[in-house]
C-alpha positions as CSV (number, residue, x, y, z in Angstrom):
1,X,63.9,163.7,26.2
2,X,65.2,160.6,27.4
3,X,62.4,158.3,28.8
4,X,64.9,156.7,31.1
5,X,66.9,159.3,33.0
6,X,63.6,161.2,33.1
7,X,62.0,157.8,35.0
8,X,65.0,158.0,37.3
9,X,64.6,161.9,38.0
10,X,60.8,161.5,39.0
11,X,61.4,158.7,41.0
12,X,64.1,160.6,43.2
13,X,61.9,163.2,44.0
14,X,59.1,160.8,45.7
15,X,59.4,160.0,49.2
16,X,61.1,156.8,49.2
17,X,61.6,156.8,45.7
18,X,58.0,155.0,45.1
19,X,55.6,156.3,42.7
20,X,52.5,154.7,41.4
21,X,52.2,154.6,37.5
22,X,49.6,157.3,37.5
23,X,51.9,159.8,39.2
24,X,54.7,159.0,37.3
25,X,52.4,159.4,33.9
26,X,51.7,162.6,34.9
27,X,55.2,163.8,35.8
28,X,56.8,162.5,32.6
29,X,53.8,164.6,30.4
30,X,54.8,167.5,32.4
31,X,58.3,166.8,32.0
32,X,57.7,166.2,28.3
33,X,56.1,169.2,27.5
34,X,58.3,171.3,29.6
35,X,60.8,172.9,26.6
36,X,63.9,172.0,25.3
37,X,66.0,172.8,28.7
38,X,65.0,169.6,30.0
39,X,65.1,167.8,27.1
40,X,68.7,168.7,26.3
41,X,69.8,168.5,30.0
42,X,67.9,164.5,30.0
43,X,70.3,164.0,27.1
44,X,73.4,165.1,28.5
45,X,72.7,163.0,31.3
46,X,72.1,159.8,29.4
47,X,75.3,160.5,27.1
48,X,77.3,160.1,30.7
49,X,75.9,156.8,30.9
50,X,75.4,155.4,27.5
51,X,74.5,151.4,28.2
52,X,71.4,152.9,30.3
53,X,68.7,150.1,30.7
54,X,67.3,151.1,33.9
55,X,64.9,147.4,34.0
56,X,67.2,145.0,33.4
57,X,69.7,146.6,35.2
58,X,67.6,146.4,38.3
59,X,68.2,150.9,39.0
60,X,64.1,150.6,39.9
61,X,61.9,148.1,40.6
62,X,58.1,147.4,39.8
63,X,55.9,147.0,42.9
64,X,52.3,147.5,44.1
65,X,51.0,149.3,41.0
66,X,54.3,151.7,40.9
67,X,58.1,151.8,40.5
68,X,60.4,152.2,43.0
69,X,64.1,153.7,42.2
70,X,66.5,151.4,44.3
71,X,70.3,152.0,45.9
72,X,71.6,151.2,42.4
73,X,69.7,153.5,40.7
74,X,70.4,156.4,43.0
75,X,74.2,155.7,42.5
76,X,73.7,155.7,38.5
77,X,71.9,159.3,38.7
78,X,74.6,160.6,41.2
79,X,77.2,159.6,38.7
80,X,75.3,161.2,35.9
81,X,74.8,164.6,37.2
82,X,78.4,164.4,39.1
83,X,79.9,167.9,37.6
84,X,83.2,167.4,36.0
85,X,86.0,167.8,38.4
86,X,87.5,171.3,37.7
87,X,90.7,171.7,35.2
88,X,93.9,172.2,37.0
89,X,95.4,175.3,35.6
90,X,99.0,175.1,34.4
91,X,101.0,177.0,33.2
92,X,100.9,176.9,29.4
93,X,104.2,177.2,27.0
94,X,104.0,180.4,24.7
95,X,101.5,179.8,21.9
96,X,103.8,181.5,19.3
97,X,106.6,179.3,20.6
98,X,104.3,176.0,19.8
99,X,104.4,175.0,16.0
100,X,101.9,172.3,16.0
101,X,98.4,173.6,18.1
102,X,98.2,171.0,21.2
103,X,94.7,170.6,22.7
104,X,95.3,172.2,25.8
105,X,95.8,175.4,23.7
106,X,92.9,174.6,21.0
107,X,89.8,174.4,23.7
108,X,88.2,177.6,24.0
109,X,85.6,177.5,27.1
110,X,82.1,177.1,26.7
111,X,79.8,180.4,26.2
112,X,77.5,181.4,29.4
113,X,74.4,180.4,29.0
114,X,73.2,182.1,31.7
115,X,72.4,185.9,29.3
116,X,70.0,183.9,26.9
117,X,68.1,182.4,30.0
118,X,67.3,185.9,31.5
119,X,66.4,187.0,28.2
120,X,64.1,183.9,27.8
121,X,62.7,184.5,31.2
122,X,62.3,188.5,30.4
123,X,60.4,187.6,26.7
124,X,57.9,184.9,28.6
125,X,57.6,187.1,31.6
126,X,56.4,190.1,28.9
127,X,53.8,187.1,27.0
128,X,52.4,186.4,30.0
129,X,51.5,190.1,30.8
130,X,50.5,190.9,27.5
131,X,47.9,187.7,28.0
132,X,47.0,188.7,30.9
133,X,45.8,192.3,29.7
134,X,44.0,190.7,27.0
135,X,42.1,188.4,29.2
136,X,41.6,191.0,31.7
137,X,40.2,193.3,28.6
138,X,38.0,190.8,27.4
């Protein structure tokens, strides 16, 4: 997980963007211990924005026992989670008729993700049952 993008996230979702240290403690455990969906997507997010320093470029700010995420810092997590603007399609020359593979031709898109997450969701939905049935046996 990436301690800095996760600092940012928390702090967006306070009112004002102000949390005190004890709130934001408890969020980032939370966050931490979440699974690796948030850790990957944290590091995604910091790979759009490699020269992160979140202090001493002034995205929050300490006051009063807490952190506050500023204008700055609101910009920066726009711009990380900004989605790609979507591939104009083109028409593409006849792959046979190419000799040398160009990467317009080479990408292949990415795999849905979106089958193993049901599948994830099914397997902990049939745990927690199974738990439940012992506990409820016990």
């Amino acid at each position: 997980m990436n301690f800095q993008v996760a600092v940012l996230k928390v702090l967006v979702s306070y009112p004002d963007g102000f949390a005190v240290m004890e709130d934001i403690k408890r969020d980032m455990a939370i966050l931490a211990t979440s699974g690796r969906d948030w850790s990957e997507r944290t590091k995604r997010l910091a790979a759009r924005v490699p020269d992160l320093d979140i202090f001493s470029q002034s995205l929050i700010e300490r006051l009063n026992g807490g952190w506050r995420i500023t204008n700055k810092g609101r910009a920066v997590l726009e711009i990380m989670e900004a989605r790609p603007a979507p591939v104009q399609t083109t028409e593409l020359p006849d792959v046979r008729a190419v000799e040398e593979p160009t990467p317009a031709t080479t990408l292949s898109p990415m795999p849905s993700i979106v089958p193993v997450r049901r599948m994830r969701k099914r397997s902990r939905r049939q745990r927690d049952a199974i738990r439940r049935r012992q506990a409820a046996a016990s």
